[in-house]
PDB file of N, CA, C, O and CB in Angstrom:
ATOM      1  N   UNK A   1     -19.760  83.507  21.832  1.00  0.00           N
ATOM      2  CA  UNK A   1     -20.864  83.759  20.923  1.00  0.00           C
ATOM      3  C   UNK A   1     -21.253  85.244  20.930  1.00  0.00           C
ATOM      4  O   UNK A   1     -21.978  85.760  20.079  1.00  0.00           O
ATOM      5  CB  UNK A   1     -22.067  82.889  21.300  1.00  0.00           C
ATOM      6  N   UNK A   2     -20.738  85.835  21.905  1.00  0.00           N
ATOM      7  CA  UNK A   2     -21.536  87.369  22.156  1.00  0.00           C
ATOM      8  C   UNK A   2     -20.803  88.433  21.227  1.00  0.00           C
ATOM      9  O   UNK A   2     -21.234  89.359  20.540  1.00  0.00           O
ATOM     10  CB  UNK A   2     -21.399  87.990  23.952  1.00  0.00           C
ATOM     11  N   UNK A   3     -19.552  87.951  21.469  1.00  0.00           N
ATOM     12  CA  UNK A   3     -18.458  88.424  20.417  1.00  0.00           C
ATOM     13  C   UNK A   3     -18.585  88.262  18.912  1.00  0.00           C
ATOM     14  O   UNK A   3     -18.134  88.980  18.020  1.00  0.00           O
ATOM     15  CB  UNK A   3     -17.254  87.742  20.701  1.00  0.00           C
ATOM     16  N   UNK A   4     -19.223  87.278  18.851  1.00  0.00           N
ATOM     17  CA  UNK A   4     -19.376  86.694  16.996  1.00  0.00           C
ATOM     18  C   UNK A   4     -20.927  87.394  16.740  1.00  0.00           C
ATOM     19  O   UNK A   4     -21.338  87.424  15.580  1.00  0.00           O
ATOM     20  CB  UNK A   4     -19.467  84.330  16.670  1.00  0.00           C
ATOM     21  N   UNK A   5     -21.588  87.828  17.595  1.00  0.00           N
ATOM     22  CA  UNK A   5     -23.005  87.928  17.524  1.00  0.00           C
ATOM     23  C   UNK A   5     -23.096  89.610  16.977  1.00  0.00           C
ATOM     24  O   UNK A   5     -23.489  90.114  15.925  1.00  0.00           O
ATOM     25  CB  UNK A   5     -23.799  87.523  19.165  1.00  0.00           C
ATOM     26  N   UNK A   6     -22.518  90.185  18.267  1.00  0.00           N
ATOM     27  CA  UNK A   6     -23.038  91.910  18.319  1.00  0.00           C
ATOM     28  C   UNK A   6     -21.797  92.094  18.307  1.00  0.00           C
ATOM     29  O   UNK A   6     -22.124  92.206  17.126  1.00  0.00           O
ATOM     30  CB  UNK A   6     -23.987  92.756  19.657  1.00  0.00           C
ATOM     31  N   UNK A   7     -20.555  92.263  18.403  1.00  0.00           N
ATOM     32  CA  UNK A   7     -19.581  93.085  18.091  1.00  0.00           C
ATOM     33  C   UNK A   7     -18.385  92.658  16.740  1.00  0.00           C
ATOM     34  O   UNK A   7     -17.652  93.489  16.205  1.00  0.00           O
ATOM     35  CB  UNK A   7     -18.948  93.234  19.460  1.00  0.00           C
ATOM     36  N   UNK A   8     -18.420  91.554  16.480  1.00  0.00           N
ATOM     37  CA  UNK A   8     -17.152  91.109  15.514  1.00  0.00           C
ATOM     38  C   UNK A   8     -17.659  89.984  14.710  1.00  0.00           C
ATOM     39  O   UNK A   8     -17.579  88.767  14.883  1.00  0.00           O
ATOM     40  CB  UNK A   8     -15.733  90.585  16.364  1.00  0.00           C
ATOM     41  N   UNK A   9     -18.108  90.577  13.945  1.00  0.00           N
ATOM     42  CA  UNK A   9     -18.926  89.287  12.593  1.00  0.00           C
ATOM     43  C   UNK A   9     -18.131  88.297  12.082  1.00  0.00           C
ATOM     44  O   UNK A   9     -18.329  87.116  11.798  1.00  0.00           O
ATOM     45  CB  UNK A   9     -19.424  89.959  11.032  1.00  0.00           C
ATOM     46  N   UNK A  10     -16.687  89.425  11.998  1.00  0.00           N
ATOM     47  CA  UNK A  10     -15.662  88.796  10.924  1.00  0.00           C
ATOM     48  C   UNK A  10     -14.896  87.507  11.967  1.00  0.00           C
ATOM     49  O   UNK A  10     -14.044  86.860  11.357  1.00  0.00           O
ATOM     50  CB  UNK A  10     -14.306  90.238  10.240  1.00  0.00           C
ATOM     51  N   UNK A  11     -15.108  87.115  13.366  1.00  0.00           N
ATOM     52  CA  UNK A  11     -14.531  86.062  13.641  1.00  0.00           C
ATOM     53  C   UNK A  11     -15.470  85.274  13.656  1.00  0.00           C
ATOM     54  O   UNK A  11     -15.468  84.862  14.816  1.00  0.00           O
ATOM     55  CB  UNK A  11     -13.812  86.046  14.631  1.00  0.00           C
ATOM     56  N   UNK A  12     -16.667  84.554  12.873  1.00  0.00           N
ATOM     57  CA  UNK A  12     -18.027  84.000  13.023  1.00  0.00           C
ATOM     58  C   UNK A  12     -17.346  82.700  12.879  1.00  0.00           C
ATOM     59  O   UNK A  12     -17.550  81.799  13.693  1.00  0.00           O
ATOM     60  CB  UNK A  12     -19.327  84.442  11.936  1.00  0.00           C
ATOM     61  N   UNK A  13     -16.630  82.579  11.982  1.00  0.00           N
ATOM     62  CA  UNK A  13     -16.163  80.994  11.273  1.00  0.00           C
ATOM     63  C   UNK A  13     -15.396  80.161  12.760  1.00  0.00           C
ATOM     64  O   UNK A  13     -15.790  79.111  13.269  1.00  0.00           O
ATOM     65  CB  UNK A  13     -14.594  81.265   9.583  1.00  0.00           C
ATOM     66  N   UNK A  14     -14.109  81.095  13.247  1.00  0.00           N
ATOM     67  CA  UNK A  14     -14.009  80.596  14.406  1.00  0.00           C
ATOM     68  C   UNK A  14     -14.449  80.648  15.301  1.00  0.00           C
ATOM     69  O   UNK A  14     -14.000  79.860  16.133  1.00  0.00           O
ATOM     70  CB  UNK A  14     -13.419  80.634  14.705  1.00  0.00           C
ATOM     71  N   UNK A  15     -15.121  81.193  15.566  1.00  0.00           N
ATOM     72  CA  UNK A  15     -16.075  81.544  16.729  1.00  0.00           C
ATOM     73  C   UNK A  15     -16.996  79.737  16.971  1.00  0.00           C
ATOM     74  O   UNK A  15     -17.040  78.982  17.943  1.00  0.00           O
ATOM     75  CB  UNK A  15     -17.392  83.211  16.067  1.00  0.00           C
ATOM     76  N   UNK A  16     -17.619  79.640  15.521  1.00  0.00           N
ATOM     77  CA  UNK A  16     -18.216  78.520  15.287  1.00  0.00           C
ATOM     78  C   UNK A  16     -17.266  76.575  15.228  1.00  0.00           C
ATOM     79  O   UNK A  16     -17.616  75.405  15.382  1.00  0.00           O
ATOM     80  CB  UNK A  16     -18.841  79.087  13.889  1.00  0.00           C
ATOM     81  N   UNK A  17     -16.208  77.208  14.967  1.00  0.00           N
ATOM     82  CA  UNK A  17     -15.190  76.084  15.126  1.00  0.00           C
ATOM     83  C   UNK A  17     -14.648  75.981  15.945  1.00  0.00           C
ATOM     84  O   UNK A  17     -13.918  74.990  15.945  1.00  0.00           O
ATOM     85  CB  UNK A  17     -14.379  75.936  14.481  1.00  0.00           C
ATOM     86  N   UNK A  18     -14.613  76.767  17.024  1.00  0.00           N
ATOM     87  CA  UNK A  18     -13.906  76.433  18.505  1.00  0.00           C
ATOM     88  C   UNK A  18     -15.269  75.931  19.277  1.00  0.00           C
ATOM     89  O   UNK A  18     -14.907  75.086  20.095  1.00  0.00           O
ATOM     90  CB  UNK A  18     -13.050  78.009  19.401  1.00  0.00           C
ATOM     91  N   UNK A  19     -16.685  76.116  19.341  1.00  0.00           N
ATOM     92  CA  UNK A  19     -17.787  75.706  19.667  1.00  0.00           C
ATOM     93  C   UNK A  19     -17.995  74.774  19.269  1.00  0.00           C
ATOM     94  O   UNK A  19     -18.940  74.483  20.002  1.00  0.00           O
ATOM     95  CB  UNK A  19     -18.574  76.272  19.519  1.00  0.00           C
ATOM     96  N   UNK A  20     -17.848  73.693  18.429  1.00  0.00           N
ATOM     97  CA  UNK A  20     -17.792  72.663  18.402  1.00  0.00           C
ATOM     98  C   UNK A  20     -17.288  71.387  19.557  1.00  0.00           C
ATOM     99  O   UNK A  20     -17.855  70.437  20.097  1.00  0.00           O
ATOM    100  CB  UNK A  20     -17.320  72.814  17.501  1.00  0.00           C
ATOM    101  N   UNK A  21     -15.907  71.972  19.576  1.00  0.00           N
ATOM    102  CA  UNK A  21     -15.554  71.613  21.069  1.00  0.00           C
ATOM    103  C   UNK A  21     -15.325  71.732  22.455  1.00  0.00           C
ATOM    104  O   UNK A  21     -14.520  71.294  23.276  1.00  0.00           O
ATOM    105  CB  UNK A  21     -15.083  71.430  21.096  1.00  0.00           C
ATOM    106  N   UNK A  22     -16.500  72.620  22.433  1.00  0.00           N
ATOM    107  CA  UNK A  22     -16.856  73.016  24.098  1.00  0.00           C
ATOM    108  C   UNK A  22     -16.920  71.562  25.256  1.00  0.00           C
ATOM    109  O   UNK A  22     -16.845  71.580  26.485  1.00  0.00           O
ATOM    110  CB  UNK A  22     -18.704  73.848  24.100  1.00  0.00           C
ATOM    111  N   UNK A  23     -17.049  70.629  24.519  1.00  0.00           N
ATOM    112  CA  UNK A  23     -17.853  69.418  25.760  1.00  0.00           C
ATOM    113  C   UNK A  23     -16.198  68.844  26.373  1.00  0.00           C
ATOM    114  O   UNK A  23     -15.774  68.619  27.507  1.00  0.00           O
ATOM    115  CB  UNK A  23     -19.188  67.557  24.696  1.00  0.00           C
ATOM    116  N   UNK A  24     -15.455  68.739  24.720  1.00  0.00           N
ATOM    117  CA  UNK A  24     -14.229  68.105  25.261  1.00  0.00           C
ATOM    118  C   UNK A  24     -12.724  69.108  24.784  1.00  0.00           C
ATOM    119  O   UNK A  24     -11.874  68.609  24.045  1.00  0.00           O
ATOM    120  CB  UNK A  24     -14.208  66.387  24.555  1.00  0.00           C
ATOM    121  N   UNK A  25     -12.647  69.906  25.088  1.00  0.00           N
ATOM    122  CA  UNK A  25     -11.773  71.042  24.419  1.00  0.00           C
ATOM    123  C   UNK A  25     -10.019  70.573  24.437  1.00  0.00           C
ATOM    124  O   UNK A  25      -9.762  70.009  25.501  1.00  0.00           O
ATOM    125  CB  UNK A  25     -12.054  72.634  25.428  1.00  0.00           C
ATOM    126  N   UNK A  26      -8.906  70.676  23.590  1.00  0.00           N
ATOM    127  CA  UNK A  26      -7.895  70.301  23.545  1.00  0.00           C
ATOM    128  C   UNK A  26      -6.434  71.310  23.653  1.00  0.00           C
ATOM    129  O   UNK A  26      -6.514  72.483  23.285  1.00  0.00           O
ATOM    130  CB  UNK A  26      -8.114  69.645  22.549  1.00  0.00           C
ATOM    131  N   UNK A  27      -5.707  71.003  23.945  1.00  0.00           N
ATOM    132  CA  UNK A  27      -5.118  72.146  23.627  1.00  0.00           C
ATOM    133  C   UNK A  27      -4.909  72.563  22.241  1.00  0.00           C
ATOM    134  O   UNK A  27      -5.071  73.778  22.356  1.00  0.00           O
ATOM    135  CB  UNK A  27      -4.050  72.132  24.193  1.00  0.00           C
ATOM    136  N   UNK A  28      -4.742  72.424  21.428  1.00  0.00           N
ATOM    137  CA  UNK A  28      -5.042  73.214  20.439  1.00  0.00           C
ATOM    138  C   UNK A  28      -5.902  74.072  20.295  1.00  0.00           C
ATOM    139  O   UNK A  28      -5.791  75.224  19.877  1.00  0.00           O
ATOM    140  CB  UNK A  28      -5.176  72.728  19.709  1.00  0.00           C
ATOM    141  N   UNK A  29      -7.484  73.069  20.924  1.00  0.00           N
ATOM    142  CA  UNK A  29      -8.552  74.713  20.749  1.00  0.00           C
ATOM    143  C   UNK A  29      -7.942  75.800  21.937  1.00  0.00           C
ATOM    144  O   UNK A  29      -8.179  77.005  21.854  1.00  0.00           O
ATOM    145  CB  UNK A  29     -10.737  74.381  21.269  1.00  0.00           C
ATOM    146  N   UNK A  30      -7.546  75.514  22.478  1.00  0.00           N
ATOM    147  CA  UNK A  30      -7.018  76.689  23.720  1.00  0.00           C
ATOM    148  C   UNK A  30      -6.030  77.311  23.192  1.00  0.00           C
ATOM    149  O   UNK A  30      -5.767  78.387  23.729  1.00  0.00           O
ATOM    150  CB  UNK A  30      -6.440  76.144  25.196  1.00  0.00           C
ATOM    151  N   UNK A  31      -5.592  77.099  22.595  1.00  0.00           N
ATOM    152  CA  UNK A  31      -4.333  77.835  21.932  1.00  0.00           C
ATOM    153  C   UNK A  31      -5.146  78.708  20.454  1.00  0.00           C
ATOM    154  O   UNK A  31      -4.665  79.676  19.864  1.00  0.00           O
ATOM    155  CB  UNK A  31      -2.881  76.383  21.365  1.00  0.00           C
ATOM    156  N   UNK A  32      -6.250  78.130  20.188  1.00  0.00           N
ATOM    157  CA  UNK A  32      -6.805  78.893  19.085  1.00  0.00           C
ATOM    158  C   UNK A  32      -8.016  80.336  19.597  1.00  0.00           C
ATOM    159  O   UNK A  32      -8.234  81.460  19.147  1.00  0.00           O
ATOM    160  CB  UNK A  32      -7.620  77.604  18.109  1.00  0.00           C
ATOM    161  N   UNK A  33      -8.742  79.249  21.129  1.00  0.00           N
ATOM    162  CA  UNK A  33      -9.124  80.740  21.596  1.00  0.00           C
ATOM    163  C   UNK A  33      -8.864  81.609  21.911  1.00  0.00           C
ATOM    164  O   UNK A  33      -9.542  82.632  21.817  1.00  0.00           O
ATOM    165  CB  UNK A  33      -9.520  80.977  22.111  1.00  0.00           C
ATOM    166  N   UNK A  34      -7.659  81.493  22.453  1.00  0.00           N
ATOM    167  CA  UNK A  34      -6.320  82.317  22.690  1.00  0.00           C
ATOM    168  C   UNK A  34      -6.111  83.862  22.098  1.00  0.00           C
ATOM    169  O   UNK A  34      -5.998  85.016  22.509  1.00  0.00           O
ATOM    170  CB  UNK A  34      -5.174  81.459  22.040  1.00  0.00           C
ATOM    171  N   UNK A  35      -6.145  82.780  20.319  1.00  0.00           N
ATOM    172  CA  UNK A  35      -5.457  83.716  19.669  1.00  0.00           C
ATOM    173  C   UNK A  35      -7.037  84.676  19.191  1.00  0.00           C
ATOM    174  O   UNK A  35      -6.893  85.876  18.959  1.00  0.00           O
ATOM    175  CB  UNK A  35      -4.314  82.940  18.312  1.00  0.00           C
ATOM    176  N   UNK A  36      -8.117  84.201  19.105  1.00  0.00           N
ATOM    177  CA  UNK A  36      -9.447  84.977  19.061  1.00  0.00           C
ATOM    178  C   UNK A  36      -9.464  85.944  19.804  1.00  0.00           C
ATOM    179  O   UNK A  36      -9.769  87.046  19.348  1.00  0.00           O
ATOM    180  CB  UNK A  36     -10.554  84.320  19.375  1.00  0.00           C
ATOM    181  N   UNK A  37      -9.045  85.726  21.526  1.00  0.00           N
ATOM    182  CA  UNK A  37      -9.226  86.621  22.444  1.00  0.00           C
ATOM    183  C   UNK A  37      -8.647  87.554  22.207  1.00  0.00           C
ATOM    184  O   UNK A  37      -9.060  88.656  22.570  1.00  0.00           O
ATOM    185  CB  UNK A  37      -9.020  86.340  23.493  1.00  0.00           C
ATOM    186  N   UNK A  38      -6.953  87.316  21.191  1.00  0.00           N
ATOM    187  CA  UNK A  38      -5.708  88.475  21.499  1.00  0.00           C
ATOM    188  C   UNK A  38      -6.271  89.424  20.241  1.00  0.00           C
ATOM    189  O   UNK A  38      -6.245  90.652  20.327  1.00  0.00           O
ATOM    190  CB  UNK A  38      -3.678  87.809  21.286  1.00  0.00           C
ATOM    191  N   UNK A  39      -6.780  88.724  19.066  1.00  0.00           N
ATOM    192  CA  UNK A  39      -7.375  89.687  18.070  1.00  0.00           C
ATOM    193  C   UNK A  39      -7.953  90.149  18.564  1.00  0.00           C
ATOM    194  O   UNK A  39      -7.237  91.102  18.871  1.00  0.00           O
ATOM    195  CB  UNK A  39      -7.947  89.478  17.072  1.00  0.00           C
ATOM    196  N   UNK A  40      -9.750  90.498  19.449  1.00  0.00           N
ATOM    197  CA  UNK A  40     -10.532  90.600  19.755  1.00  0.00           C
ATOM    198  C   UNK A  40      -9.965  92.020  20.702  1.00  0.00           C
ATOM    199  O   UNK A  40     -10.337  93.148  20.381  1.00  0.00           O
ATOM    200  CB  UNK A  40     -11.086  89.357  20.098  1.00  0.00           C
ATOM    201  N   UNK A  41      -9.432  91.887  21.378  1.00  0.00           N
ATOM    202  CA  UNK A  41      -8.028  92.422  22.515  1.00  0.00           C
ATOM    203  C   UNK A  41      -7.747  93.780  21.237  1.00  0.00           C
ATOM    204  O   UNK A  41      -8.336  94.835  21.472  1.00  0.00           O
ATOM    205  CB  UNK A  41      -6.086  90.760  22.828  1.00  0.00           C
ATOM    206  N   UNK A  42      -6.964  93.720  20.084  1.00  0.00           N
ATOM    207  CA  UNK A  42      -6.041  94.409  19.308  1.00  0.00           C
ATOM    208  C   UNK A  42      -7.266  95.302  18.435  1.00  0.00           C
ATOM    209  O   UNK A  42      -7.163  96.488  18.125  1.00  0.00           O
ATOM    210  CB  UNK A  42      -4.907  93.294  18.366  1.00  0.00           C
ATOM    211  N   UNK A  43      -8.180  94.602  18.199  1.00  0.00           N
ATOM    212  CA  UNK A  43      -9.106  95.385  17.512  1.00  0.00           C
ATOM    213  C   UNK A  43     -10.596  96.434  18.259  1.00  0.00           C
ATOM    214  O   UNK A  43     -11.446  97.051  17.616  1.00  0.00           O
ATOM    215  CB  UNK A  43      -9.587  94.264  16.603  1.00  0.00           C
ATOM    216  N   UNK A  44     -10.469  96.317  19.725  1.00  0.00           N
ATOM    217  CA  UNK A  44     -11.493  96.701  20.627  1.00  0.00           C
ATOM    218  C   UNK A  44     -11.898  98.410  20.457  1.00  0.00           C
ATOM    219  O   UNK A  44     -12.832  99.030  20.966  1.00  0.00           O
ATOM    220  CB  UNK A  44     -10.919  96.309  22.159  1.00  0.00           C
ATOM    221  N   UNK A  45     -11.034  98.783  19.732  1.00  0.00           N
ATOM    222  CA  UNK A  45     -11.112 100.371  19.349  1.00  0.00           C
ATOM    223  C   UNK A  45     -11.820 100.546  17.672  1.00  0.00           C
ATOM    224  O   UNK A  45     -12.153 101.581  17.095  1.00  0.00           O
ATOM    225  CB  UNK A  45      -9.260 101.095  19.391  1.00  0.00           C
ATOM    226  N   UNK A  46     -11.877  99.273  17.254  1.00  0.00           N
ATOM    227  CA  UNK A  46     -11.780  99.464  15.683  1.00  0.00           C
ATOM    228  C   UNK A  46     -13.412  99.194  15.762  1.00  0.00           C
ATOM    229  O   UNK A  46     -13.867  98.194  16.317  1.00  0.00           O
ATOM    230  CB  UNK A  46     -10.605  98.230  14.581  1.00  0.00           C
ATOM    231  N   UNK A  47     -14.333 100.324  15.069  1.00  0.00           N
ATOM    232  CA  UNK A  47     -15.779  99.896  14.699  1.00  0.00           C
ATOM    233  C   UNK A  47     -16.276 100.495  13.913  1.00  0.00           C
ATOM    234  O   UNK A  47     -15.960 101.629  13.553  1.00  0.00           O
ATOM    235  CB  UNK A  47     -16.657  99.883  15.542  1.00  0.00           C
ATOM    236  N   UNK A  48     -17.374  99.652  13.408  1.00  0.00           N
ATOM    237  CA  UNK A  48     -18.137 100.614  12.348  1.00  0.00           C
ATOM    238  C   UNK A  48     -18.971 101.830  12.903  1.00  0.00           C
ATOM    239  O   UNK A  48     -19.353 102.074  14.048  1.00  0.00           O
ATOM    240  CB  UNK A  48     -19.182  99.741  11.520  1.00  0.00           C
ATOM    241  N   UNK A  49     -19.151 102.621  11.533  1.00  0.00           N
ATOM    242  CA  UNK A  49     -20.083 103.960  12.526  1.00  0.00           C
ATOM    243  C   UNK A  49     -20.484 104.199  11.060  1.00  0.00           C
ATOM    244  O   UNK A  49     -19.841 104.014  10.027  1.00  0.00           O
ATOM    245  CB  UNK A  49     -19.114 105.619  13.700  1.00  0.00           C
ATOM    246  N   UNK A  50     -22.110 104.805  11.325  1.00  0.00           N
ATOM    247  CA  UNK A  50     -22.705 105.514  10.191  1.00  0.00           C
ATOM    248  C   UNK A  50     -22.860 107.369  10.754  1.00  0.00           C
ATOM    249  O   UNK A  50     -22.449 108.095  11.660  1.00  0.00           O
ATOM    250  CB  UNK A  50     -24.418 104.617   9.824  1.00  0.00           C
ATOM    251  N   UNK A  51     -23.533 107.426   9.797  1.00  0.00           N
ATOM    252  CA  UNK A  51     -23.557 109.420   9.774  1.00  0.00           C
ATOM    253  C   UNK A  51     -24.831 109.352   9.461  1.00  0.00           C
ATOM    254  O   UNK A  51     -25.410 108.507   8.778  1.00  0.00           O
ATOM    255  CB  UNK A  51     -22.516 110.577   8.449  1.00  0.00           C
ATOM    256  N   UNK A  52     -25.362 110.565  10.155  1.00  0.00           N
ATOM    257  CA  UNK A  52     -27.224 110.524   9.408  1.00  0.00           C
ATOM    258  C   UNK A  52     -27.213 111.441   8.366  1.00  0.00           C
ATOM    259  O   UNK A  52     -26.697 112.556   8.455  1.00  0.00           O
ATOM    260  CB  UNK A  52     -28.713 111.140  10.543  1.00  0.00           C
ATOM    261  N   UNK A  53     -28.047 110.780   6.884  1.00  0.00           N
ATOM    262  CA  UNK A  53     -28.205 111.730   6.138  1.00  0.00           C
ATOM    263  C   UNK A  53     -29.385 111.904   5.760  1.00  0.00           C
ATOM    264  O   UNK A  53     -30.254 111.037   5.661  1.00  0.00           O
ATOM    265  CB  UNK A  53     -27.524 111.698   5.281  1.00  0.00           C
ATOM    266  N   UNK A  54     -29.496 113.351   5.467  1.00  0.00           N
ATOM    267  CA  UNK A  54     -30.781 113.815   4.979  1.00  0.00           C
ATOM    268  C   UNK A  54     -31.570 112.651   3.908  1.00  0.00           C
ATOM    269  O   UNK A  54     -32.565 111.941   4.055  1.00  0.00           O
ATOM    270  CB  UNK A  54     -30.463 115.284   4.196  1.00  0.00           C
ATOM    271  N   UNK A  55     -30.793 112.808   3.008  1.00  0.00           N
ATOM    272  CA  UNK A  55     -31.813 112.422   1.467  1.00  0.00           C
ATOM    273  C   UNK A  55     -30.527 110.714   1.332  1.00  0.00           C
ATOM    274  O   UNK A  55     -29.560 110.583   0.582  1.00  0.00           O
ATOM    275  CB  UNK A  55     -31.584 114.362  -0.640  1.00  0.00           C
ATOM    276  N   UNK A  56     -30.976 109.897   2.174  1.00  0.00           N
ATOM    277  CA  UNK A  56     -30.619 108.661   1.995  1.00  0.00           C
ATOM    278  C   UNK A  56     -31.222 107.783   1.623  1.00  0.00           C
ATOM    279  O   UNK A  56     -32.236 107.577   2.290  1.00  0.00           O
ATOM    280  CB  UNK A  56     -30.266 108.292   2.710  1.00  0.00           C
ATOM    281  N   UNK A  57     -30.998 106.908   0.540  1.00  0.00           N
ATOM    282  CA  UNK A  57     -31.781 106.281  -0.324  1.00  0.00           C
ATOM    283  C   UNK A  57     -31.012 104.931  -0.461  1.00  0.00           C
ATOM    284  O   UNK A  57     -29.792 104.873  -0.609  1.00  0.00           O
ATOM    285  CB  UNK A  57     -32.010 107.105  -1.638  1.00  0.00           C
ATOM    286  N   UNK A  58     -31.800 103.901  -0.399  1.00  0.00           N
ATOM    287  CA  UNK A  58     -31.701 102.678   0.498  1.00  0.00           C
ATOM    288  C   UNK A  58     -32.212 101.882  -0.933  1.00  0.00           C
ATOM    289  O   UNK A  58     -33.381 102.007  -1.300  1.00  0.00           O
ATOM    290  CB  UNK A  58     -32.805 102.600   2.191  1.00  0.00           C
ATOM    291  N   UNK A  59     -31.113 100.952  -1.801  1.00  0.00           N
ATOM    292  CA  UNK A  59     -31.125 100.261  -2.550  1.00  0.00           C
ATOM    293  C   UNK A  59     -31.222  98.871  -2.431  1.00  0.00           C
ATOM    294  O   UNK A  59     -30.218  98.666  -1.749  1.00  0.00           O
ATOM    295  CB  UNK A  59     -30.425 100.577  -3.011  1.00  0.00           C
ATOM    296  N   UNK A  60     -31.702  97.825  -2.608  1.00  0.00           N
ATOM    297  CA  UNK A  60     -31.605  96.618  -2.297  1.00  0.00           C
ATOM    298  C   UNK A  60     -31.905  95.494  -3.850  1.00  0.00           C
ATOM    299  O   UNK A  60     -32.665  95.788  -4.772  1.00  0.00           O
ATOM    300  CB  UNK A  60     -32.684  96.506  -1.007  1.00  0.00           C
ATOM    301  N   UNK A  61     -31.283  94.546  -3.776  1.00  0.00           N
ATOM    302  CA  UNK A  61     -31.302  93.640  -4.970  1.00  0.00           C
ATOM    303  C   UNK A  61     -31.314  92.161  -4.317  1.00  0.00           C
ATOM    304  O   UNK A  61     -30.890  91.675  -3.269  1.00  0.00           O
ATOM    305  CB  UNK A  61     -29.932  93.909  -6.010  1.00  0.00           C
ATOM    306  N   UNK A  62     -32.070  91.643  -5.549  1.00  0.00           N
ATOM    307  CA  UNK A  62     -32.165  90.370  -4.656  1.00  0.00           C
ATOM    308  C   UNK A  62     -32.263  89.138  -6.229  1.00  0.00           C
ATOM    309  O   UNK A  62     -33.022  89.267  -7.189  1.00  0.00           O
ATOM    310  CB  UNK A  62     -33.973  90.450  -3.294  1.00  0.00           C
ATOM    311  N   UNK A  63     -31.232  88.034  -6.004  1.00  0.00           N
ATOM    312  CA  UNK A  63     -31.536  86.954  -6.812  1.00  0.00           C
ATOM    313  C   UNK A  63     -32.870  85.996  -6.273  1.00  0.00           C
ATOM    314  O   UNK A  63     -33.131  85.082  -5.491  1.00  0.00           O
ATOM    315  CB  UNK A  63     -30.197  86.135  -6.892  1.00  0.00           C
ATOM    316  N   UNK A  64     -33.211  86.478  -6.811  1.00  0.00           N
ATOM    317  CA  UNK A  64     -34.995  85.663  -6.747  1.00  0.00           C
ATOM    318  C   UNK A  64     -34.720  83.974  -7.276  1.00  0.00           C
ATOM    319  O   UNK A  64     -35.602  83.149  -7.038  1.00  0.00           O
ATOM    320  CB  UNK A  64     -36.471  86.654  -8.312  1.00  0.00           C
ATOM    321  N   UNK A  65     -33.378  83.529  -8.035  1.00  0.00           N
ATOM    322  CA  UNK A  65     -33.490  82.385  -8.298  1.00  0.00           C
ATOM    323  C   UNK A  65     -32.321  81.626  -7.924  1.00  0.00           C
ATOM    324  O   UNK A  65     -31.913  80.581  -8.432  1.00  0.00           O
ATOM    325  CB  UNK A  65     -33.822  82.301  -9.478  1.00  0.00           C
ATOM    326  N   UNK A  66     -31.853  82.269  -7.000  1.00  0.00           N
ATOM    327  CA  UNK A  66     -30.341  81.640  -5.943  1.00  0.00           C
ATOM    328  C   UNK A  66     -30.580  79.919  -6.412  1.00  0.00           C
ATOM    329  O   UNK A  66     -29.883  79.202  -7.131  1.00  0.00           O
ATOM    330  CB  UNK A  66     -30.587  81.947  -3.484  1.00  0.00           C
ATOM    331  N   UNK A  67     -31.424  79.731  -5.926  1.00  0.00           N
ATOM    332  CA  UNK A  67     -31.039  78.222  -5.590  1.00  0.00           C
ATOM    333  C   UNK A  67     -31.422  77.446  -7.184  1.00  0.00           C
ATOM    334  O   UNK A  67     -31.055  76.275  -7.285  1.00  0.00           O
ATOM    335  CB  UNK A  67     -32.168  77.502  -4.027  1.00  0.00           C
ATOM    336  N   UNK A  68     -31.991  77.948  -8.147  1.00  0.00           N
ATOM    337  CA  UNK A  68     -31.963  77.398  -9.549  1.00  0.00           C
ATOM    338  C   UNK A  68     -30.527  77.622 -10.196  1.00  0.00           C
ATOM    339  O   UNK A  68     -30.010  76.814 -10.967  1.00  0.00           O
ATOM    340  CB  UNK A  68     -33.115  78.127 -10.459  1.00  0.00           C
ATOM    341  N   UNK A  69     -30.046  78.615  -9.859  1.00  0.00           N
ATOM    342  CA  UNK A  69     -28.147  78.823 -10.639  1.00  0.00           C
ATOM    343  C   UNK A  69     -28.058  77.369 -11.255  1.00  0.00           C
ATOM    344  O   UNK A  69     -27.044  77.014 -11.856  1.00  0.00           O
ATOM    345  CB  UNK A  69     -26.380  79.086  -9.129  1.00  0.00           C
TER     346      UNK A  69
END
């Protein structure tokens, strides 16, 4: 979870589908955390970074009627 939380958003889905079977885990999920860990492993250098800027101007939009669509 710490991994899906603060450092790697983009594995959230599995992150959340191997947690499912924490109580009784199979090999398959072991073979799938596996492969989370080895990404996780390959990408440990790769991160986002911002720059500070002076005159930054901060846009935001919002569907006010999402759930009427």
């Amino acid at each position: 979870m710490y991994a899906q939380v603060y450092t790697s958003l983009d594995i959230a889905f599995a992150i959340r589908v191997i947690g499912k079977y924490l109580s009784d885990p199979r090999m398959q999920h072991w073979r799938t955390t596996k492969r989370v860990m080895h990404y996780l492993k390959r990408i440990k250098r790769c991160m986002l970074t911002s720059q500070e800027f002076d005159n930054l101007e901060i846009i935001g939009y919002s569907d006010s009627d999402y759930a009427g669509c």
